[in-house]
C-alpha positions as CSV (number, residue, x, y, z in Angstrom):
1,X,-9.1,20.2,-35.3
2,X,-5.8,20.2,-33.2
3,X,-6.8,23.5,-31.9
4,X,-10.3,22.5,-30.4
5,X,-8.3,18.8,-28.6
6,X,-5.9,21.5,-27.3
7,X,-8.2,23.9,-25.7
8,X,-10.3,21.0,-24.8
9,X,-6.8,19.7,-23.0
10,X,-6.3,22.9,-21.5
11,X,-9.8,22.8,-19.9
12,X,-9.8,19.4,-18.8
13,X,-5.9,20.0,-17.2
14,X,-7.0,23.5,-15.5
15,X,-10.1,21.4,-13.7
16,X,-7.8,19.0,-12.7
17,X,-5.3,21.9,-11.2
18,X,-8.0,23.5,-9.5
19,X,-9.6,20.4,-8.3
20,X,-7.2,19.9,-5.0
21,X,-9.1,16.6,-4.0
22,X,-9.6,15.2,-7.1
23,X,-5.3,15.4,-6.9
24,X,-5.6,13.6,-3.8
25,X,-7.5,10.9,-4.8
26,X,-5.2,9.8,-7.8
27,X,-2.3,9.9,-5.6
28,X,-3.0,9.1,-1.8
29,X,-5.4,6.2,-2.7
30,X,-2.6,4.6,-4.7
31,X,0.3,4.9,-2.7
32,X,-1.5,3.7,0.5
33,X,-3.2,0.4,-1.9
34,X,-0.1,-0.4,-3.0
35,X,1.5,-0.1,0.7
36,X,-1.4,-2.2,2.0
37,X,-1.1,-5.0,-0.6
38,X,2.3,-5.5,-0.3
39,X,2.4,-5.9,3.1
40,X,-0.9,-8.0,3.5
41,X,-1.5,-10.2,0.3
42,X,1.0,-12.9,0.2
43,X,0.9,-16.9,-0.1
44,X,2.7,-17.4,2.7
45,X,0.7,-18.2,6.5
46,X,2.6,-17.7,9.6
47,X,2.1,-18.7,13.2
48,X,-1.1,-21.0,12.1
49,X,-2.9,-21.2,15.9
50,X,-1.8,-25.2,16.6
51,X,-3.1,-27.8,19.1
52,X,-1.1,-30.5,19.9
53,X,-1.6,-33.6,22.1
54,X,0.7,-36.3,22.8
55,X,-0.1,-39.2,24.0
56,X,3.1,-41.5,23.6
57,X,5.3,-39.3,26.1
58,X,8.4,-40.9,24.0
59,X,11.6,-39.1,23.3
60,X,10.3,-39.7,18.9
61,X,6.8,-37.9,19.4
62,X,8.3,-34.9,21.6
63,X,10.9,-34.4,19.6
64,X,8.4,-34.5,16.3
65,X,6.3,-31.7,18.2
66,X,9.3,-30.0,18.8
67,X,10.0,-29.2,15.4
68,X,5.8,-27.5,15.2
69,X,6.9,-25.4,18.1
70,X,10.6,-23.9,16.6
71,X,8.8,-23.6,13.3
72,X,8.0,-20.2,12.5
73,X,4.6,-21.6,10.6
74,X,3.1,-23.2,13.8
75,X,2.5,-21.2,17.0
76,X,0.7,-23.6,19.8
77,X,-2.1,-22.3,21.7
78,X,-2.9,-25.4,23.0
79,X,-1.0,-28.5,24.7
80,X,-4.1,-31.0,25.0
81,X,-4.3,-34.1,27.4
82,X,-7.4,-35.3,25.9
83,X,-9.1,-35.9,22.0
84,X,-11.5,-34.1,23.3
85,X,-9.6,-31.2,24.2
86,X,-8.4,-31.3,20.4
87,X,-11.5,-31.6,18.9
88,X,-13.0,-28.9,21.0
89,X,-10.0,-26.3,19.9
90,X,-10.9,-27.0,16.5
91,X,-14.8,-26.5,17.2
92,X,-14.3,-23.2,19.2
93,X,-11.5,-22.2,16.2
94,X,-9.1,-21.9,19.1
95,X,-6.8,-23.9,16.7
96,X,-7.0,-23.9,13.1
97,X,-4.7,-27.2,13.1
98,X,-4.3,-30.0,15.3
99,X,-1.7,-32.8,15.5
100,X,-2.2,-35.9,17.5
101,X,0.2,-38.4,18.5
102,X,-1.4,-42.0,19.7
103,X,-0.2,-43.9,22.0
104,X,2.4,-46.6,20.0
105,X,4.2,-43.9,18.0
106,X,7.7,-44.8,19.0
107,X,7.4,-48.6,19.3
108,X,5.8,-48.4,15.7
109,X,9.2,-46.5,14.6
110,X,11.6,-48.7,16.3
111,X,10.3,-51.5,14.3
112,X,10.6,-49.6,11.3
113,X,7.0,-49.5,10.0
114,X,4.8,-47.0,9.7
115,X,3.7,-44.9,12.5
116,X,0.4,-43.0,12.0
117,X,0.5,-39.4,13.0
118,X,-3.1,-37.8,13.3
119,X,-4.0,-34.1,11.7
120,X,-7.0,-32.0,12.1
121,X,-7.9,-28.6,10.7
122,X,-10.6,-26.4,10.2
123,X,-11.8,-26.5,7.2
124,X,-14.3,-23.4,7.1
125,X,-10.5,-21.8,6.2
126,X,-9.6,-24.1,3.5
127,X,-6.8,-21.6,2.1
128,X,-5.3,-22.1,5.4
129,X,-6.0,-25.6,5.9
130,X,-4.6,-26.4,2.5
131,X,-1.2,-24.6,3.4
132,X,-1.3,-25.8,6.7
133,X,-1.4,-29.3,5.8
134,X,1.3,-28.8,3.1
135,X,3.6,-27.6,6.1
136,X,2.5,-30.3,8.3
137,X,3.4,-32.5,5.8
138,X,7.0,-31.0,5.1
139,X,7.5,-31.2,8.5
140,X,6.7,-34.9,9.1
141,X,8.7,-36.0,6.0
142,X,11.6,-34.2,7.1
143,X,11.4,-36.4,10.1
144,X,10.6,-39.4,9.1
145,X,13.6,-39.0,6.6
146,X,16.1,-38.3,9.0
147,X,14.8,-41.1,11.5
148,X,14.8,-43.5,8.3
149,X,18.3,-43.1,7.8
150,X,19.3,-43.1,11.5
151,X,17.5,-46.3,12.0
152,X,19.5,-48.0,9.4
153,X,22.7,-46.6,10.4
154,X,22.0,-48.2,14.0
155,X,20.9,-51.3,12.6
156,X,22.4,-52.6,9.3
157,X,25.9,-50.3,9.8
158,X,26.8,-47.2,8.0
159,X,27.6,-48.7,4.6
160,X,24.4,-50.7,4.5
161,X,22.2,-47.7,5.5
162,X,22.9,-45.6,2.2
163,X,20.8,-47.3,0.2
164,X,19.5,-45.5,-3.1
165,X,17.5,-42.1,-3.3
166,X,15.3,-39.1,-5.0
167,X,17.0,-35.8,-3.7
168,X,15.3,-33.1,-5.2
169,X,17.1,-29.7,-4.7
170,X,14.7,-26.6,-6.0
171,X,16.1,-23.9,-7.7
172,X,13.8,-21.2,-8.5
173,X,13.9,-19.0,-11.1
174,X,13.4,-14.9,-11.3
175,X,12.2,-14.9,-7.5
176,X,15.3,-17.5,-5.9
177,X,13.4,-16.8,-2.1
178,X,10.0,-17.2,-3.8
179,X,8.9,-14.2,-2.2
180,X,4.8,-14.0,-2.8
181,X,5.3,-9.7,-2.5
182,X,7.3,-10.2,-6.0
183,X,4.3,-11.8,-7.4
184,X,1.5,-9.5,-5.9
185,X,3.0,-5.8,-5.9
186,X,3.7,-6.0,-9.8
187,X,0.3,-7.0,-10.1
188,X,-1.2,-4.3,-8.2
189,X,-0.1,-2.2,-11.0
190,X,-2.3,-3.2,-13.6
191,X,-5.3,-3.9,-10.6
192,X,-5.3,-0.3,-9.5
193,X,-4.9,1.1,-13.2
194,X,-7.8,-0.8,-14.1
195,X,-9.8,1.1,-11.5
196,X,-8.8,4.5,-11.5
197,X,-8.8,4.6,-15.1
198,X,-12.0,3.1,-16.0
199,X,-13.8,5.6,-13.0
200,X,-12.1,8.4,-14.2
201,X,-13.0,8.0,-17.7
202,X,-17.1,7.5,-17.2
203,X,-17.3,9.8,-14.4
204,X,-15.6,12.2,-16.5
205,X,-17.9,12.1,-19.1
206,X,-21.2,11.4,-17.2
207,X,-20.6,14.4,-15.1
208,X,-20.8,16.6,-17.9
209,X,-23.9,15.0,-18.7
210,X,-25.8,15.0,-15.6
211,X,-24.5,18.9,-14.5
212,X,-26.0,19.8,-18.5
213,X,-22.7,20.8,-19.8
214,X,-22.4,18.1,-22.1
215,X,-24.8,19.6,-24.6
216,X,-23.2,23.3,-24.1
217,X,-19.9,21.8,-25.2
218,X,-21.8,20.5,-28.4
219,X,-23.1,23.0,-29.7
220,X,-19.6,24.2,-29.9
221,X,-17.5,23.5,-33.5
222,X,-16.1,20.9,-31.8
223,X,-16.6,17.5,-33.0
224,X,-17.6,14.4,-31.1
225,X,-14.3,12.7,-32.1
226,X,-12.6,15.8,-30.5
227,X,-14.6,15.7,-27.5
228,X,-13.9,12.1,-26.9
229,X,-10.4,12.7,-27.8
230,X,-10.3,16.0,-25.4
231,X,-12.0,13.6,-22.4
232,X,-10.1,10.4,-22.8
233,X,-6.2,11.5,-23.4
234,X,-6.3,13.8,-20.1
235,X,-7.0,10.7,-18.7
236,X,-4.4,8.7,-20.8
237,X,-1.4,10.7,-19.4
238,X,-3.0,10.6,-15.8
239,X,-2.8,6.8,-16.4
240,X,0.7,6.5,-17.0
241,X,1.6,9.0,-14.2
242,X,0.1,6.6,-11.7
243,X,1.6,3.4,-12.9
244,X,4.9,5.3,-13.2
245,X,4.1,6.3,-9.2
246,X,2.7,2.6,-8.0
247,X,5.7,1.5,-9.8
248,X,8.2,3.6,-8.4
249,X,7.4,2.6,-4.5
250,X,7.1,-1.1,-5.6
251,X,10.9,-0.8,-6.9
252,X,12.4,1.9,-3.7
253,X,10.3,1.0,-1.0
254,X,8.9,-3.2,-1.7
255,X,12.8,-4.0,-3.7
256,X,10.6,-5.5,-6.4
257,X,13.7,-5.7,-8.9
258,X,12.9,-4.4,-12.4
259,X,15.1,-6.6,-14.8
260,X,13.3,-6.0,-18.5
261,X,13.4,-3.4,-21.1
262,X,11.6,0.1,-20.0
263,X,10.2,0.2,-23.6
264,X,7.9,-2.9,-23.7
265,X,6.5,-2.1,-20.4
266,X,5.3,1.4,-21.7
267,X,4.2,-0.3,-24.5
268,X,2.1,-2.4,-22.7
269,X,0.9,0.1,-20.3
270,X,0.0,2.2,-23.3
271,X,-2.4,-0.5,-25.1
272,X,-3.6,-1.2,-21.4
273,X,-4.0,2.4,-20.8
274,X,-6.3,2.5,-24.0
275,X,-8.4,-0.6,-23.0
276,X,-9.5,0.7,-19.8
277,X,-10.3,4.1,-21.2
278,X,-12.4,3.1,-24.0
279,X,-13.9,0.8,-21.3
280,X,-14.6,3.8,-19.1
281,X,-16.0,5.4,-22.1
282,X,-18.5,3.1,-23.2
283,X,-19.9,3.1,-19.4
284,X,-20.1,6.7,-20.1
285,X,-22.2,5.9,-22.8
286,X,-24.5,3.8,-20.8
287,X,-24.8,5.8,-17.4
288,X,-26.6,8.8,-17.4
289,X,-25.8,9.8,-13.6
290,X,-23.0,9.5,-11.5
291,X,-24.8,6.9,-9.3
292,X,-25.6,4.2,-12.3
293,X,-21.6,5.1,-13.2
294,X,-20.7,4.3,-9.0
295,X,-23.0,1.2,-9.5
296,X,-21.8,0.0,-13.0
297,X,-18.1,0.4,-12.5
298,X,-18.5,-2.4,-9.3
299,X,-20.5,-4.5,-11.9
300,X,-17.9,-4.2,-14.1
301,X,-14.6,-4.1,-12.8
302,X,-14.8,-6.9,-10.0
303,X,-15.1,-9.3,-12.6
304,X,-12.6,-8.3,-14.4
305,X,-10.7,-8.6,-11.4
306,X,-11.5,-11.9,-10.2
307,X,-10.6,-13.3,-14.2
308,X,-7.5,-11.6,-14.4
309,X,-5.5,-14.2,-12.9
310,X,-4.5,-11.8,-10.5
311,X,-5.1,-14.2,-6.7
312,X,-7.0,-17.2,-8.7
313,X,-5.3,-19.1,-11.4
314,X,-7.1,-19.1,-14.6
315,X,-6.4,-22.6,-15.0
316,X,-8.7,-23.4,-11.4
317,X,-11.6,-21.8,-13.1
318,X,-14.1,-23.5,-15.1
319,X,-14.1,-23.6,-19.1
320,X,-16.7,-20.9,-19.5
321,X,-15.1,-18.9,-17.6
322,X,-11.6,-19.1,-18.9
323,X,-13.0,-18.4,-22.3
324,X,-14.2,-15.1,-20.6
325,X,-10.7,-14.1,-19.5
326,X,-9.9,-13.8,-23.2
327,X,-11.8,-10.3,-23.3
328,X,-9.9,-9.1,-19.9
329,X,-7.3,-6.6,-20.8
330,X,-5.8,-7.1,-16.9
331,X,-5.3,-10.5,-17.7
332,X,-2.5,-9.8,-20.3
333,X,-1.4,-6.7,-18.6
334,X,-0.1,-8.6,-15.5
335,X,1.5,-10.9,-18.0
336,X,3.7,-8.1,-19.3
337,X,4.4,-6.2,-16.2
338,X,5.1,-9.5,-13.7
339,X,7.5,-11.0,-17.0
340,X,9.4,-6.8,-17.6
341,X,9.5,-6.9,-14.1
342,X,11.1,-10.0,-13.1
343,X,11.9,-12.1,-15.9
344,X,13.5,-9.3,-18.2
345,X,11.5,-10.7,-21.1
346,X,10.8,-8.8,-24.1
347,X,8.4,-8.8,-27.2
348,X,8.9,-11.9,-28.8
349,X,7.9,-13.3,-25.8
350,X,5.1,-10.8,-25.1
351,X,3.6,-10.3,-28.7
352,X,0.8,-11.9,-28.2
353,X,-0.6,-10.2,-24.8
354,X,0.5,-7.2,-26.4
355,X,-1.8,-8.0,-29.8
356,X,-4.8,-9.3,-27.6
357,X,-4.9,-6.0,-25.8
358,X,-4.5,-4.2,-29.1
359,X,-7.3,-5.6,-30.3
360,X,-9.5,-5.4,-27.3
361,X,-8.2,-1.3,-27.2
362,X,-9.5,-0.9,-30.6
363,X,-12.8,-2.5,-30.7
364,X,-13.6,-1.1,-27.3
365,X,-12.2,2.4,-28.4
366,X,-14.4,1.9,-31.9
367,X,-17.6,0.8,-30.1
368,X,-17.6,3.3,-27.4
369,X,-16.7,6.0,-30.2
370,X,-20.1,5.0,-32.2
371,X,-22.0,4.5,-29.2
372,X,-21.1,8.0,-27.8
373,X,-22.0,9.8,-30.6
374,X,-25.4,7.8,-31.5
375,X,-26.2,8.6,-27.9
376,X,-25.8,12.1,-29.0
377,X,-28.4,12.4,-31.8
């Protein structure tokens, strides 16, 4: 039995030697993924395209737009005279966020009530509106803070002006800068995995099929367990070689630090490893050309995406769906690899992620096993 996996090793490695491009494509793709994602998937907007129009003229409202234009969030395309200027930079998405200061801003403020400040943004971008308006309104706070407690100062005296209140002072944990590339590029590890892994295994498999060699390699002694066995661990250590690669330039080249124990995180990658093959395995099963592999492996693996948790919090989603995510290896895989990575936790934290994909490894793994061998008779 050993003998036939090994010489069924030996085949699938020498293909993989001889196939130059086939080493390409599980190295370059990676490396410039990961390079791309870490660079351009973050939380964070800068320079958000800003109209502004002021139409107090006071020394409070241009010193309030001052603070949009040395703020590195805000860049301002657009000094308006008019509302209609404003509300024709939001129509033409010349701007994607307006502020608007009305005439009685500063006489409002000087008699300490409430002094309306106007905001518009597009809202075909609501990711960016959203944020936007969250900056907007750190922005305006900040102000109307400080001008709060210089107001009293001038008019009640020093002692009277410190009157009681809320200072909250954020201290984040396991990312202090809350850098969103700390949060994405871990991720990308189990995203990319997932894809390679899950097309390398069916189009492995389906190619023997469709060039006729499958049933050449059956007639052999070997066994179907072999075969599968011979397929899927070639693709196994292929597995870990790329997250070990992704990996490596998210720690040398992004400074994502690595703070937990080595051990858990191959443990995890194994059972992850095993998931996505057995996946890749039962689409094997199904396909019977490379094309309907191409086609299902989209079908398959966006989703699997999208309910990972990976961009959209599971909690956001509907009920339905967030019962779904409970049959998502990625979904626990990112839990392991974002809590090795930056919160140095270990497995009596991560038990249960690494029992879920367990689970999920072996019924996948047993189905695809059955399937592939009634397909054969």
């Amino acid at each position: 039995m050993f003998g036939r996996i090994f010489h069924m090793l030996l085949k699938e490695f020498l293909e993989l030697r001889r196939d130059r491009w086939a080493r390409i494509r599980l190295t370059v793709p990676p490396i410039v993924q990961v390079l791309i994602f870490g660079y351009a998937a973050t939380f964070e907007v800068f320079d958000i395209s800003t109209a502004v129009l002021d139409l107090d003229q006071s020394q409070e409202s241009r010193e309030l737009i001052a603070r949009f234009v040395h703020s590195d969030r805000f860049r301002i395309v657009k000094v308006a005279q008019t509302q209609h200027e404003i509300d024709a930079a939001i129509s033409n998405s010349d701007a994607a966020v307006a502020v608007a200061i009305h005439a009685g801003f500063a006489a409002q403020l000087r008699k300490g009530a409430a002094a309306p400040v106007q905001v518009i943004v597009d809202g075909t971008n609501s990711n960016t509106a959203l944020i936007g308006l969250g900056y907007v309104n750190e922005i305006a706070s900040q102000y109307s803070r400080e001008y709060a407690a210089d107001f009293l100062q001038r008019t009640v005296g020093l002692q009277a002006a410190k009157t009681v209140q809320i200072s909250v002072e954020q201290r984040p944990q396991f990312n202090e800068d809350l850098n969103s590339r700390w949060f994405f590029v871990p991720g990308i590890i189990g995203t990319l995995t997932l894809v390679s892994m899950v097309s390398l295994t069916a189009f492995a498999i389906v190619r023997e099929r469709e060039v006729g060699t499958l049933e050449q390699i059956m007639v052999t002694p070997i066994r179907p367990v072999e075969f599968i066995l011979g397929k899927t661990i070639p693709s196994f250590v292929v597995g870990f070689l790329e997250v070990g690669l992704v990996a490596a330039v998210g720690i040398v080249w992004f400074d994502i630090p690595f703070v937990g124990n080595p051990f858990v995180m191959i443990l995890g990658t194994a059972l992850f490893l095993l998931s996505t093959v057995a996946l890749g395995l039962l689409m094997s099963t199904i396909c019977v050309t490379q094309q309907q592999a191409f086609a299902s492996n989209f079908f398959v693996v966006n989703p699997l995406f999208t309910l990972s948790g990976f961009s959209f919090p599971i909690a956001s989603m509907p009920p339905f769906l967030q019962w779904l995510t409970y049959v998502d290896p990625l979904r626990y895989f990112l839990v392991v690899v974002r809590g090795t990575f930056l919160k140095g936790v270990g497995i009596d934290v991560l038990w249960p992620d690494l029992l879920a994909m367990a689970i999920l490894a072996t019924a996948l793994l047993t189905t695809s096993i059955l399937r592939f061998q009634k397909s054969l008779d």
